[in-house]
Structures are given as C-alpha cells and as structure tokens.
N, CA, C and O atoms as CSV, one atom per row, in Angstrom:
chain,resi,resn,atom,element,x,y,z
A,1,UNK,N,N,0.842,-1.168,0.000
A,1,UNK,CA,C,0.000,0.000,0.000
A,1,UNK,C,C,0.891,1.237,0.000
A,1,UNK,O,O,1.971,1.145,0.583
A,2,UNK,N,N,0.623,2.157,-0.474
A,2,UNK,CA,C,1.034,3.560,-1.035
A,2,UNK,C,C,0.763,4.182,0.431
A,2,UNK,O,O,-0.220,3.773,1.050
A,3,UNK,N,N,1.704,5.271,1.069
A,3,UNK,CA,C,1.201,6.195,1.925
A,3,UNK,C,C,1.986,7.172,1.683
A,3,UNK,O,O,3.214,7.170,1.594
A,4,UNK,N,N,1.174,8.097,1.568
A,4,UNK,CA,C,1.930,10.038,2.053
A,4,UNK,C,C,2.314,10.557,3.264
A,4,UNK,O,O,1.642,10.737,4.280
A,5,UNK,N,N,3.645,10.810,3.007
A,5,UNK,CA,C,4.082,11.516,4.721
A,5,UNK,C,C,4.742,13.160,4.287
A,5,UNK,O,O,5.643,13.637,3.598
A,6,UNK,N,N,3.831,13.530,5.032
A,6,UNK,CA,C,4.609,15.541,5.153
A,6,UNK,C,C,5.012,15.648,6.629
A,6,UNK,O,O,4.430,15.382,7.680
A,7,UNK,N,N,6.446,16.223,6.264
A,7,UNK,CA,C,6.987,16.278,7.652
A,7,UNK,C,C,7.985,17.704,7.611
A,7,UNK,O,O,8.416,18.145,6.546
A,8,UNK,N,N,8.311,18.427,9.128
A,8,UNK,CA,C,8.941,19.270,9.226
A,8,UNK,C,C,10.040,19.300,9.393
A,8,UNK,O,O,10.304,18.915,10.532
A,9,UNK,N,N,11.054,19.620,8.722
A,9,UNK,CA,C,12.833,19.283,9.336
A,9,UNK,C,C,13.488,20.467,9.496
A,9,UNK,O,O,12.997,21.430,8.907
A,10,UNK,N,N,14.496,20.645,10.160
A,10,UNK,CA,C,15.108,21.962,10.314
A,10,UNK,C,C,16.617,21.475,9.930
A,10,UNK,O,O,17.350,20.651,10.478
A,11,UNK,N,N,16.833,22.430,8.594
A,11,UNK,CA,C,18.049,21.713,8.122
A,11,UNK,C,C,18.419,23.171,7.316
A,11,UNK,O,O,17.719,24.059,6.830
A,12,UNK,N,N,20.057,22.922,7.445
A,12,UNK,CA,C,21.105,23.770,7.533
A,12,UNK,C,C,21.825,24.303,6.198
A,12,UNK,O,O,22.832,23.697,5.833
A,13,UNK,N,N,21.396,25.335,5.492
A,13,UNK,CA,C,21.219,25.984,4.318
A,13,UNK,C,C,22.665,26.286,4.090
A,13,UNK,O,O,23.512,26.236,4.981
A,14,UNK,N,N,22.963,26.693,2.490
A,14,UNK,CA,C,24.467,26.966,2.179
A,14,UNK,C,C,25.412,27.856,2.936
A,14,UNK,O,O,26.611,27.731,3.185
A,15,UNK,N,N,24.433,28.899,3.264
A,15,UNK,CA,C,25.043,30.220,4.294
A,15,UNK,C,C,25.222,30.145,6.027
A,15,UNK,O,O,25.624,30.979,6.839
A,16,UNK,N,N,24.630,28.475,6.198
A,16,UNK,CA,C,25.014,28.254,7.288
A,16,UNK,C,C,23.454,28.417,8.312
A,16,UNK,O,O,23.272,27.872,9.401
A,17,UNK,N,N,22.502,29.296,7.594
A,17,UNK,CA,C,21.886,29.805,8.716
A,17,UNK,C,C,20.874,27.682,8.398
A,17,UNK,O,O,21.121,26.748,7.634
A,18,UNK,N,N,19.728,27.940,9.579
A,18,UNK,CA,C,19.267,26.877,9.907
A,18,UNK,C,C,17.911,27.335,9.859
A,18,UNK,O,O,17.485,28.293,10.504
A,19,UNK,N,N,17.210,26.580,9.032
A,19,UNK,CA,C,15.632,26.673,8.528
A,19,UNK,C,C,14.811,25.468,8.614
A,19,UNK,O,O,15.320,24.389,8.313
A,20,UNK,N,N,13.605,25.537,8.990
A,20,UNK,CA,C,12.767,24.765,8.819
A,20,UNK,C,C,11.720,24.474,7.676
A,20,UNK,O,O,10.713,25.178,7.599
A,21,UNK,N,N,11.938,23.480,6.818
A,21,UNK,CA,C,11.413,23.336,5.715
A,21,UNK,C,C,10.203,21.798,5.900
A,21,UNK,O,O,9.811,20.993,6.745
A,22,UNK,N,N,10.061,22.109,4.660
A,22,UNK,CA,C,8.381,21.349,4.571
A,22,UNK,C,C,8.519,20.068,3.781
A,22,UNK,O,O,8.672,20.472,2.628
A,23,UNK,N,N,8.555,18.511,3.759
A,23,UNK,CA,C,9.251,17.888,2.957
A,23,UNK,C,C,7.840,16.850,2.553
A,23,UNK,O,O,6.897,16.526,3.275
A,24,UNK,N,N,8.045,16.604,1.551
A,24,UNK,CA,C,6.630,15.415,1.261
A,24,UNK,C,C,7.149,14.249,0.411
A,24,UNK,O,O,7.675,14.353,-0.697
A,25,UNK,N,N,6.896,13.000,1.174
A,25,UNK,CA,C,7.082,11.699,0.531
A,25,UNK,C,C,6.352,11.138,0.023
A,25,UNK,O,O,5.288,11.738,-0.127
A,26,UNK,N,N,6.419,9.777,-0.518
A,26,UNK,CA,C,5.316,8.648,-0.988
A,26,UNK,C,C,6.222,7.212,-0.629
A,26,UNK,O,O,7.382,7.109,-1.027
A,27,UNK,N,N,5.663,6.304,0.035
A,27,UNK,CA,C,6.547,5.323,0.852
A,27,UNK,C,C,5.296,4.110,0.668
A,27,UNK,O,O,4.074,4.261,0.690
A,28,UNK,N,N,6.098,2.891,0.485
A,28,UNK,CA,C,5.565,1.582,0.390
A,28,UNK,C,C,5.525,0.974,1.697
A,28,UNK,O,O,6.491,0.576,2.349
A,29,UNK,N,N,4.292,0.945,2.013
A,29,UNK,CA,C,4.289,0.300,3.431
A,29,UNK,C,C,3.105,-0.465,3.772
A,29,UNK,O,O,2.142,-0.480,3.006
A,30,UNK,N,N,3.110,-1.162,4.975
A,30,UNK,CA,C,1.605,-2.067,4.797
A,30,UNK,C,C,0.848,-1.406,6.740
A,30,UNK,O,O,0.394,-2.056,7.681
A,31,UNK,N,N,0.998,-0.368,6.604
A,31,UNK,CA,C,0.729,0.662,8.001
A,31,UNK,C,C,0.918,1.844,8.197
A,31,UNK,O,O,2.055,2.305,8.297
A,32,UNK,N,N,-0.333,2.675,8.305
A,32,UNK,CA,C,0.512,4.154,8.834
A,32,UNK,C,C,1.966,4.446,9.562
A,32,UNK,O,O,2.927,5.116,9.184
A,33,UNK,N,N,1.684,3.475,11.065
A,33,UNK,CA,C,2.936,3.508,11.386
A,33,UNK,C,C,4.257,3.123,10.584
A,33,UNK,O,O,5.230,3.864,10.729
A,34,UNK,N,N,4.353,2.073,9.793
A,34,UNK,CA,C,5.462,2.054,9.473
A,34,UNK,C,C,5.828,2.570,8.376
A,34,UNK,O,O,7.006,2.652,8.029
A,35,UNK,N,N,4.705,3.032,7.614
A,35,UNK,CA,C,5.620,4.533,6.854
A,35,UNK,C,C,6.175,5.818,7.579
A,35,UNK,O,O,7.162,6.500,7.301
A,36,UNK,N,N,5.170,5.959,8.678
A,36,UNK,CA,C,6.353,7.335,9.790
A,36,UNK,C,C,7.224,6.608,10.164
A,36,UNK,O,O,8.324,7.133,10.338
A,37,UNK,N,N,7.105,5.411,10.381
A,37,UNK,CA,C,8.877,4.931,11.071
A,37,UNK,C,C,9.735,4.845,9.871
A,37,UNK,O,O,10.918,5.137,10.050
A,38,UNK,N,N,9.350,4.486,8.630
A,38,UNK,CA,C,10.116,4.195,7.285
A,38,UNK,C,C,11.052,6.012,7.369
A,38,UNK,O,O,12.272,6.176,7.368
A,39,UNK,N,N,10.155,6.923,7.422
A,39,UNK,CA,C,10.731,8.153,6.995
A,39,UNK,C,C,11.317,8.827,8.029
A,39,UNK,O,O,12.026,9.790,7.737
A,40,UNK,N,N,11.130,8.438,9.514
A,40,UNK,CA,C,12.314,8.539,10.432
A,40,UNK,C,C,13.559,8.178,9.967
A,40,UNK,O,O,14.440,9.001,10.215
A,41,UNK,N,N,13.918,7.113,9.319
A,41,UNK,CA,C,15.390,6.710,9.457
A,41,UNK,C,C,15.684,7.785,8.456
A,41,UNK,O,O,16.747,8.291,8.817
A,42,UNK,N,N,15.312,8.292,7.526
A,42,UNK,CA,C,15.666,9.009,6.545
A,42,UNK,C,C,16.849,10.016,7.111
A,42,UNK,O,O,17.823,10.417,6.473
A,43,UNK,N,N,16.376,10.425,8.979
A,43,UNK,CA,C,16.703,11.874,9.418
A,43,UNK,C,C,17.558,10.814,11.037
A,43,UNK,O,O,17.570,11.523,12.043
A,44,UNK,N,N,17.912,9.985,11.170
A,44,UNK,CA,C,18.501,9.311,12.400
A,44,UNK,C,C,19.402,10.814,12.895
A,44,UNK,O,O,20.273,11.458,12.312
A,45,UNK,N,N,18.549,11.038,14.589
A,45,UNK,CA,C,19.016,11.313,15.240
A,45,UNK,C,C,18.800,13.189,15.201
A,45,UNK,O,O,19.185,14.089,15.948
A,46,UNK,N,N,18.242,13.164,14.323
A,46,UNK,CA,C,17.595,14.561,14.448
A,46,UNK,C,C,16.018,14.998,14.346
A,46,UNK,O,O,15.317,14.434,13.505
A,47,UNK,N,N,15.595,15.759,14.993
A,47,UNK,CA,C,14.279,15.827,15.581
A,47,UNK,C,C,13.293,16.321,14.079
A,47,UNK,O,O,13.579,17.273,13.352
A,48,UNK,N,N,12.322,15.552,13.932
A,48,UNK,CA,C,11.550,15.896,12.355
A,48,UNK,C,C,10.062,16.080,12.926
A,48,UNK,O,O,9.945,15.288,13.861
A,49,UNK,N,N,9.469,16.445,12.833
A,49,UNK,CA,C,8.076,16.623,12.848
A,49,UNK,C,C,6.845,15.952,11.707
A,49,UNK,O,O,6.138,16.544,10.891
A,50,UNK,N,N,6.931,14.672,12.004
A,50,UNK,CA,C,5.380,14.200,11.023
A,50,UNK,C,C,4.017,14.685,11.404
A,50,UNK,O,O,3.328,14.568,12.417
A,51,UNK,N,N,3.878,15.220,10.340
A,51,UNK,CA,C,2.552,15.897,10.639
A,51,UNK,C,C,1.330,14.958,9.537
A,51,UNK,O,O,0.433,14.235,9.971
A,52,UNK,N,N,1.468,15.087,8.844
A,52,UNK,CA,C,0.519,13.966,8.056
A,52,UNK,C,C,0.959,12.766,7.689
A,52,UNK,O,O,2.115,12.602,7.297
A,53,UNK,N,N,-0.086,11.616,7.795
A,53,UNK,CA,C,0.783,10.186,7.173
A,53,UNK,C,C,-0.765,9.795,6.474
A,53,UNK,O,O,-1.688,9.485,7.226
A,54,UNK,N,N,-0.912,9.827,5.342
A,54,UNK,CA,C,-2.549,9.184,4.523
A,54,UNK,C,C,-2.295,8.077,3.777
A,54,UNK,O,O,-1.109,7.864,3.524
A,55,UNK,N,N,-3.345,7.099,3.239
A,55,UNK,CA,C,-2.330,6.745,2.433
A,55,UNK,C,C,-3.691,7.058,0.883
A,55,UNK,O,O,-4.917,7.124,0.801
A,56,UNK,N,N,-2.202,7.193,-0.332
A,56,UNK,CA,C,-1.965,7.627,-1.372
A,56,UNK,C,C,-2.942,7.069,-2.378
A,56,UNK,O,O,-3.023,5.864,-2.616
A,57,UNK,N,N,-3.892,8.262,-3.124
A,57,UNK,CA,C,-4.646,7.874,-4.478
A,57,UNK,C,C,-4.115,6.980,-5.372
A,57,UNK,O,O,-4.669,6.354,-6.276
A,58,UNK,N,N,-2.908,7.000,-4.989
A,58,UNK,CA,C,-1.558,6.912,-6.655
A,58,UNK,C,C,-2.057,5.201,-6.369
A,58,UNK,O,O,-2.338,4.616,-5.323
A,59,UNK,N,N,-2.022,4.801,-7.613
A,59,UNK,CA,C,-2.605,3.459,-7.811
A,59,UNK,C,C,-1.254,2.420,-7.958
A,59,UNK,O,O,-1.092,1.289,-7.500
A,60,UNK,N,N,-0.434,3.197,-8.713
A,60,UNK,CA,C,1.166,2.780,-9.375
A,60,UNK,C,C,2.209,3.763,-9.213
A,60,UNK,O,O,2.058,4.985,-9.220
A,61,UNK,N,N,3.355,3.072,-9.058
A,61,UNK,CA,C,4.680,4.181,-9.529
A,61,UNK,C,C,5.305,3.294,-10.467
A,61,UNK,O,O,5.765,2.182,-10.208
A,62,UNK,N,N,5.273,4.146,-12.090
A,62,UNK,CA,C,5.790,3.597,-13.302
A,62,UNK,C,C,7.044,3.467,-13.305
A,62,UNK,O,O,7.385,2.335,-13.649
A,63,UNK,N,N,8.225,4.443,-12.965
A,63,UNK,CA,C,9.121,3.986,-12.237
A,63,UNK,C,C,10.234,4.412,-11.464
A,63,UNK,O,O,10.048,5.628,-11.500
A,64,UNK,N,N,11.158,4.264,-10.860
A,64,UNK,CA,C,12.092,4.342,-9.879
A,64,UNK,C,C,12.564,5.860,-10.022
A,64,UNK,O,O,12.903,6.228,-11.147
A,65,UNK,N,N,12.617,6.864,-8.854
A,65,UNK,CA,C,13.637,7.879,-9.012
A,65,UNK,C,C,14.567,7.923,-9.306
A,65,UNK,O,O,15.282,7.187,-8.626
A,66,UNK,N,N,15.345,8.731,-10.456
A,66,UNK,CA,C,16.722,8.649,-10.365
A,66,UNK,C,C,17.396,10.264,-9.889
A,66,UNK,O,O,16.799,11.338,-9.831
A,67,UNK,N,N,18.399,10.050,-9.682
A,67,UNK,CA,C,18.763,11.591,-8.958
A,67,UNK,C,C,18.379,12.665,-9.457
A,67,UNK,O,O,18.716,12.931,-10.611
A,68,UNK,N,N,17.563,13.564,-8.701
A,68,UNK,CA,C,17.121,14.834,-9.571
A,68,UNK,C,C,16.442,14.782,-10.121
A,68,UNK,O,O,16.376,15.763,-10.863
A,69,UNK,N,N,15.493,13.868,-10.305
A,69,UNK,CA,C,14.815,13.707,-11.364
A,69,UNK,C,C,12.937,14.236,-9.909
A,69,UNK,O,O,12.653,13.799,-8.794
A,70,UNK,N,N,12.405,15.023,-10.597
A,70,UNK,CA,C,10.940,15.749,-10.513
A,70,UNK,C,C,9.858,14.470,-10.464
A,70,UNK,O,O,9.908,13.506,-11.227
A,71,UNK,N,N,9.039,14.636,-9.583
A,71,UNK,CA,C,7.656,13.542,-9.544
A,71,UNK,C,C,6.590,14.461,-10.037
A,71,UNK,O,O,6.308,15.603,-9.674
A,72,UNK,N,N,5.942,13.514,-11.163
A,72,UNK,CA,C,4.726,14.148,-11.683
A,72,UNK,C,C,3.294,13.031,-11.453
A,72,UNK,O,O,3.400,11.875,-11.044
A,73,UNK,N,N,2.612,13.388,-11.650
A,73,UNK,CA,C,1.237,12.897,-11.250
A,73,UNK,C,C,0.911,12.213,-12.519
A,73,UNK,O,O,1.593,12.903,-13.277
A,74,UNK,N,N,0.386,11.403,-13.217
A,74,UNK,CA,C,0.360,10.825,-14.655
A,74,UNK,C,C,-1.908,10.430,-14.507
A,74,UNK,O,O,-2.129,9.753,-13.503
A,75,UNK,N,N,-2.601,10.612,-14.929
A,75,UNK,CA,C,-4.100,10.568,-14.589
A,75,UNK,C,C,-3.962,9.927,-15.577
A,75,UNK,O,O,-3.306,10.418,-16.496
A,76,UNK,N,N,-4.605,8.467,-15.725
A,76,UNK,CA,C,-5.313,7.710,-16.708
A,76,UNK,C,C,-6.542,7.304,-16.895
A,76,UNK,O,O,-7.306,7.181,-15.937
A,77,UNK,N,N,-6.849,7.084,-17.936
A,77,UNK,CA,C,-8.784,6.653,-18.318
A,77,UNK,C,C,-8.473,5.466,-18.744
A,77,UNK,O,O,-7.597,5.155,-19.552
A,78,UNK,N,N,-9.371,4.667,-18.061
A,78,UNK,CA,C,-10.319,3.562,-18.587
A,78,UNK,C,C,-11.458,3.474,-18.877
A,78,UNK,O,O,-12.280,3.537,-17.963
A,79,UNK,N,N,-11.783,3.347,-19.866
A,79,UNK,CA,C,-13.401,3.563,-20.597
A,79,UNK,C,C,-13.679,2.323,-21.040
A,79,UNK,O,O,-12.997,1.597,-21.763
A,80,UNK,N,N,-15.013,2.085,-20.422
A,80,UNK,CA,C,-15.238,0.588,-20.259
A,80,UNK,C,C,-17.040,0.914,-20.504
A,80,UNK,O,O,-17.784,1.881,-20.342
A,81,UNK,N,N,-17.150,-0.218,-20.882
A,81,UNK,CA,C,-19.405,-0.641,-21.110
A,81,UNK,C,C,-19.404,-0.975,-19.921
A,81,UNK,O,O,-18.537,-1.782,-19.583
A,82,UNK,N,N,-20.301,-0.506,-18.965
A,82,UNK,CA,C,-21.176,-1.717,-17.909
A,82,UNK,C,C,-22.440,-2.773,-18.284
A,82,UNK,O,O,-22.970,-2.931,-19.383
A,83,UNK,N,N,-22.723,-3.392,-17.099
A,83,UNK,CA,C,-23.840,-3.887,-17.615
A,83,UNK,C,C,-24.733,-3.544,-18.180
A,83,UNK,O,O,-24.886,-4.266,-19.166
A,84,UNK,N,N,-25.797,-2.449,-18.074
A,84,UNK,CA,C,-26.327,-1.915,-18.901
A,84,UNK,C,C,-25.874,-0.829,-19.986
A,84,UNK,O,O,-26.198,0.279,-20.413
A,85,UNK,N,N,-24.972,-1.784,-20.154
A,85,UNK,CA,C,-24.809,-1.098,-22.081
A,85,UNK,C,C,-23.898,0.515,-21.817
A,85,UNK,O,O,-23.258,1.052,-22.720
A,86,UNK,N,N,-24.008,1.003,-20.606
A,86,UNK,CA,C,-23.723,2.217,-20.967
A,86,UNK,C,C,-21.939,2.709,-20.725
A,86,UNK,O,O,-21.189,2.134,-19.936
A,87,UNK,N,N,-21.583,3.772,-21.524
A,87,UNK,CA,C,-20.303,3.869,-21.408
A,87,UNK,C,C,-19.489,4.487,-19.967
A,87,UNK,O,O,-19.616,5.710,-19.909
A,88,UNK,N,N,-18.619,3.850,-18.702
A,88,UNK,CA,C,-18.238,4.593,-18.127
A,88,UNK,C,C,-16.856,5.086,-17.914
A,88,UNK,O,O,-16.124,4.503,-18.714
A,89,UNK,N,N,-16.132,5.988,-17.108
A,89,UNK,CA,C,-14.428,6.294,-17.448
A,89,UNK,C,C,-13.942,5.908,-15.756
A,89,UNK,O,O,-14.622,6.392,-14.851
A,90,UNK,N,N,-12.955,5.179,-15.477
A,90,UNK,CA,C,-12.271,5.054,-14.388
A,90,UNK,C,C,-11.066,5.757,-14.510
A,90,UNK,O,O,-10.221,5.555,-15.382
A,91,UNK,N,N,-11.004,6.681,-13.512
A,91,UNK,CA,C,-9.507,7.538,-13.389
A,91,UNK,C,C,-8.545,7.048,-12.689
A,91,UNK,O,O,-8.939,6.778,-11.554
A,92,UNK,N,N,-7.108,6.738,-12.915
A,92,UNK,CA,C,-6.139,5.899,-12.125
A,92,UNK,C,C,-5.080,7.042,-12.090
A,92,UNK,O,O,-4.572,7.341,-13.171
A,93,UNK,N,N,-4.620,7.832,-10.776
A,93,UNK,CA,C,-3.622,8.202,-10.742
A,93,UNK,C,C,-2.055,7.458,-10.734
A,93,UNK,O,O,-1.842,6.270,-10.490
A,94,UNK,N,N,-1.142,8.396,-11.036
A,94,UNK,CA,C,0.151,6.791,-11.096
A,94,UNK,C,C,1.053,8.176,-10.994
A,94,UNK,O,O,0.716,9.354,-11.116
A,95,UNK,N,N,2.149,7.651,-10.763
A,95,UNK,CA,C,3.408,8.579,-10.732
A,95,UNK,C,C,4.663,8.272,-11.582
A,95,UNK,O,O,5.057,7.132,-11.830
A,96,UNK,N,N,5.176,9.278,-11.950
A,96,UNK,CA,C,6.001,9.074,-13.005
A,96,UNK,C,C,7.708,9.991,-12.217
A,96,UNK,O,O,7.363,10.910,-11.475
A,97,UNK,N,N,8.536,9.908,-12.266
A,97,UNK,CA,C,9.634,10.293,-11.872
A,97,UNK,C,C,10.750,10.527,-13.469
A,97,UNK,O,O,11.217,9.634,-14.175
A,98,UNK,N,N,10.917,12.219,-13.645
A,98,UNK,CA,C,11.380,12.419,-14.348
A,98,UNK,C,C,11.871,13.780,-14.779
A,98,UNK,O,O,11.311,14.765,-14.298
A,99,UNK,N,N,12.966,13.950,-15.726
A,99,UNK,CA,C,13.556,15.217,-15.071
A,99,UNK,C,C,13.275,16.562,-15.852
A,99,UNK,O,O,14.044,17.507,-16.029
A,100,UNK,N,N,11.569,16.346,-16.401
A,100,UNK,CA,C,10.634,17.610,-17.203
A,100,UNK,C,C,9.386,16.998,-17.611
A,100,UNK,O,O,9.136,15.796,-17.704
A,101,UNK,N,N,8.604,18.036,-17.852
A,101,UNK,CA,C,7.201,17.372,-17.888
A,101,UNK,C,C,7.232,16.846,-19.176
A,101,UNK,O,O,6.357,15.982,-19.132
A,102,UNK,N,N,7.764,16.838,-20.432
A,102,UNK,CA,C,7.693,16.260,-21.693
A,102,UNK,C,C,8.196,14.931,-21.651
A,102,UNK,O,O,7.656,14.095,-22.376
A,103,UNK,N,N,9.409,14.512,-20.715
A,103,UNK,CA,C,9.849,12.873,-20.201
A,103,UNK,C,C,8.935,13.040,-19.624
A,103,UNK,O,O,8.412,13.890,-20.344
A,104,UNK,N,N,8.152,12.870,-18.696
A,104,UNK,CA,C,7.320,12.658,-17.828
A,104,UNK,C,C,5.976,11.961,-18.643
A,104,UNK,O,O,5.557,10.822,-18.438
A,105,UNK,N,N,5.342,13.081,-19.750
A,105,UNK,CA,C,4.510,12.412,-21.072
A,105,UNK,C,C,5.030,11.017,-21.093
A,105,UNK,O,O,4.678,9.941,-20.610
A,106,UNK,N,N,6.280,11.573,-22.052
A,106,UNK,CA,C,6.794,10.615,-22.393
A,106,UNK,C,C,7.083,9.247,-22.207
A,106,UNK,O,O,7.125,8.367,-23.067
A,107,UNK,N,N,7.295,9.154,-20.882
A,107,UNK,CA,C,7.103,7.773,-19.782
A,107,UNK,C,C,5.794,6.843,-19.969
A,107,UNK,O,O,5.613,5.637,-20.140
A,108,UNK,N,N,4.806,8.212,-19.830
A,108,UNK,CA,C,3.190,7.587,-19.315
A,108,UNK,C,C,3.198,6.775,-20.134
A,108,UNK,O,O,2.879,5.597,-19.974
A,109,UNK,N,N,3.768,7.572,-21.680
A,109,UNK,CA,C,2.521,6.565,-23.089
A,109,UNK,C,C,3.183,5.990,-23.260
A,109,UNK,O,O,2.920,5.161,-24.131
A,110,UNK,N,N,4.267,5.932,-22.755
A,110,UNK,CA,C,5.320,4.302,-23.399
A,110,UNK,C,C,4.958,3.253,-22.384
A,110,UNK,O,O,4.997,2.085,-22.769
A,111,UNK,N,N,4.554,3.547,-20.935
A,111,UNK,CA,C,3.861,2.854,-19.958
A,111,UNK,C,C,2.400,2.129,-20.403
A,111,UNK,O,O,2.078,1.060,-19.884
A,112,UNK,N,N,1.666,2.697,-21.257
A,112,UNK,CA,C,0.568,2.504,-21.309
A,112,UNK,C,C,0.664,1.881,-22.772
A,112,UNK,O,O,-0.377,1.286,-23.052
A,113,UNK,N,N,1.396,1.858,-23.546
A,113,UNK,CA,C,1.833,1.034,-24.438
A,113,UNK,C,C,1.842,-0.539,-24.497
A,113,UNK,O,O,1.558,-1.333,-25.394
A,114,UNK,N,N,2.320,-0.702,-23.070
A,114,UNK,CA,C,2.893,-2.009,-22.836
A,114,UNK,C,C,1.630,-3.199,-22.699
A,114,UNK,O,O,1.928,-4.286,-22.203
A,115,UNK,N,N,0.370,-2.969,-23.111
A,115,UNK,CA,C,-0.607,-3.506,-23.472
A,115,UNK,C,C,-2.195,-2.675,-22.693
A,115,UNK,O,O,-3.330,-2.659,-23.169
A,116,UNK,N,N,-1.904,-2.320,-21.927
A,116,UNK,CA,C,-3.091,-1.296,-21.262
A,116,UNK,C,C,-4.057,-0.349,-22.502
A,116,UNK,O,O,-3.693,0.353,-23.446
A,117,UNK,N,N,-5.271,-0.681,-22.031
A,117,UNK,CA,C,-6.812,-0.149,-22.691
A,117,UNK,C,C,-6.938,1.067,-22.040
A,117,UNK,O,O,-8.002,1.403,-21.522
A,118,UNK,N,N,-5.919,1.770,-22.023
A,118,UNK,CA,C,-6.218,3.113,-21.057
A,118,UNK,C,C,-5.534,4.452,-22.134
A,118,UNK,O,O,-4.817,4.286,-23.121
A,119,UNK,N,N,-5.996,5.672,-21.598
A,119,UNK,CA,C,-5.356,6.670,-22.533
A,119,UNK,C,C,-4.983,7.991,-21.301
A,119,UNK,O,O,-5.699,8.014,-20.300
A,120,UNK,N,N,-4.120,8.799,-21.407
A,120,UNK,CA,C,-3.076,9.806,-20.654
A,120,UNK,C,C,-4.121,10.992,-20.740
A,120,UNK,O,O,-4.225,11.790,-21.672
A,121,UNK,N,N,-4.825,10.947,-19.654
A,121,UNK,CA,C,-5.400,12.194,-19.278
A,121,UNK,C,C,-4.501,13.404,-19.071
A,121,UNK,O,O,-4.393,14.297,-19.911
A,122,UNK,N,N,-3.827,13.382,-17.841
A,122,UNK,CA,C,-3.275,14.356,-18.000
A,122,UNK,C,C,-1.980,14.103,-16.944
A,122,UNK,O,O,-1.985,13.245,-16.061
A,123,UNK,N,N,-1.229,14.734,-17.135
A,123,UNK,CA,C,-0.110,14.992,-16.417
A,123,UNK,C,C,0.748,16.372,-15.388
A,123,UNK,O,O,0.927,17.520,-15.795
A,124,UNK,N,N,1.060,15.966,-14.359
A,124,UNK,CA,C,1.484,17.434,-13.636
A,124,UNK,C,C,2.655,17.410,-12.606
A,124,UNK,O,O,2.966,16.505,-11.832
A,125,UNK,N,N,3.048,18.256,-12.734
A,125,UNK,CA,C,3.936,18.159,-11.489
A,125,UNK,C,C,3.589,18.179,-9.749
A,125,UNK,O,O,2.834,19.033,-9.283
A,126,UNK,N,N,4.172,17.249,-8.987
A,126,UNK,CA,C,3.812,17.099,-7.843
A,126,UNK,C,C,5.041,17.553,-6.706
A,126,UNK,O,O,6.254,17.419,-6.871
A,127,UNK,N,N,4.371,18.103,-5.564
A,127,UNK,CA,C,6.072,17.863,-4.887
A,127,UNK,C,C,6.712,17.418,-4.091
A,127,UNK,O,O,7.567,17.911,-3.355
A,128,UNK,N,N,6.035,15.719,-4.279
A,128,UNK,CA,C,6.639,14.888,-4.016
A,128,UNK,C,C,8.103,14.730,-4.089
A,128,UNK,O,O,8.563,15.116,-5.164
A,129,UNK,N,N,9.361,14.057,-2.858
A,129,UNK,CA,C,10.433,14.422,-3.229
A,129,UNK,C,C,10.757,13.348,-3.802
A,129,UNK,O,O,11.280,13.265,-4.913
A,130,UNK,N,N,10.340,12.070,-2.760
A,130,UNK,CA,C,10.816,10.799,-3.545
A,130,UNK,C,C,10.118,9.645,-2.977
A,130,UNK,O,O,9.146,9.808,-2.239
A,131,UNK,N,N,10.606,8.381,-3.313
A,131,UNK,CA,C,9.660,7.228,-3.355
A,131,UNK,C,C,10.578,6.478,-2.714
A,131,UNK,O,O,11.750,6.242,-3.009
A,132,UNK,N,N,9.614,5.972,-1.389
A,132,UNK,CA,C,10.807,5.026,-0.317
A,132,UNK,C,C,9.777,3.626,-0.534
A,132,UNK,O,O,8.593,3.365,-0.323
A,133,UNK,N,N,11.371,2.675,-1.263
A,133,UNK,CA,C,10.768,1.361,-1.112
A,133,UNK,C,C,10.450,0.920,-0.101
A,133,UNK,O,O,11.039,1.267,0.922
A,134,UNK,N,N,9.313,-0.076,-0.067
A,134,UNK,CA,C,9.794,-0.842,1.525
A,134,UNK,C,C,10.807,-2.118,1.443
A,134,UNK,O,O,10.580,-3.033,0.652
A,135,UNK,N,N,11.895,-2.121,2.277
A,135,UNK,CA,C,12.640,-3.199,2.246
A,135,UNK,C,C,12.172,-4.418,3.215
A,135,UNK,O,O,12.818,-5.466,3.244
C-alpha cells in the first residue's frame, strides 16, 4: 500500500543559517505507522516533525527515481461498457519520476503502451520528493 508523509525538518542551508522546511514523501508500506517509522530513518538522530501520514490515491509508480529527477502525477482513463450497455471512465492516478514534464509524457505513453486499454489524461507536477521502497 502507497502512503503520504509531510513532515517538518530543520536543516542547515548553504550560508550556514538553519531553517525549517516542509518535505513530502510517498513510501511503500503495509501501516501508517510504518511509513512514519520508514521516513524517520531518513533523518537518524535529528528531531523531524510528522505531521501527516494518509495513504496515497496513486494506484502505481511507473518507475524508480533517479537523482534529480521531478515527480509528476500521470491521470489515466479507462473507458469501459457496464452492464447496462452504458459507457463509463475510471480515473487511475500513477506517478512518473522524471527530469521535465515532456519525459514525464513521455514515460506515461510508453507505460501505457505495454498492453493497457487506457489513454493519458493528464499529467502534472507534484512535490513529491521521492519514493521510499519498503525493504
């Protein structure tokens, strides 16, 4: 299961001075708790503030961060008949990790290529920083 953690850290800028900034994850875990404990170790031994832990719309992560690389939001349709005949659309959020929104496209439809009945609604940037496996 997917969960979101926003947390507060106070961490120590180029000029030395010391700020408190706002940080937001997405972490594989099978518990609230152990995605806040997952994103503790991130900070061992210095005091962080979790303030939210939910867990996440995102259905998929297409794939792996690589350094620097931007998280975008990727929205897909499935358009499907129900039983009575009529046409309906299922929206699947998914995340894409990449370093501009045109790779980011780019990812989805080569993702959705790979045999999927679905088509690339839309795409956006998120600010998400990064994606903690669970080990």
């Amino acid at each position: 299961m997917l969960y979101e953690i926003k947390l507060k850290v106070v961490k120590t800028l180029d000029d030395g001075q010391q700020k408190e900034i706002k940080e937001h994850y997405i972490c594989d875990a099978e518990l609230h708790g152990e995605a806040e404990t997952i994103v503790y170790g991130l900070y061992p031994g210095q005091t962080i503030d979790v303030f939210a832990v939910f867990r996440s719309d995102v259905r998929e992560i297409i794939n792996s961060p690589e350094d620097g690389e931007l998280c975008f939001k990727a929205t897909v349709v499935d358009v499907f008949t129900d039983e009575n005949g009529k046409e309906k659309e299922l929206k699947y959020p998914m995340l894409v990790f990449a370093d501009n929104f045109n790779e980011a496209t780019k990812r989805a439809n080569e993702y959705l290529k790979q045999g999927y009945d679905m088509t690339l609604d839309s795409v956006k940037r998120i600010k998400i920083l990064d994606y903690i496996k669970h080990e």
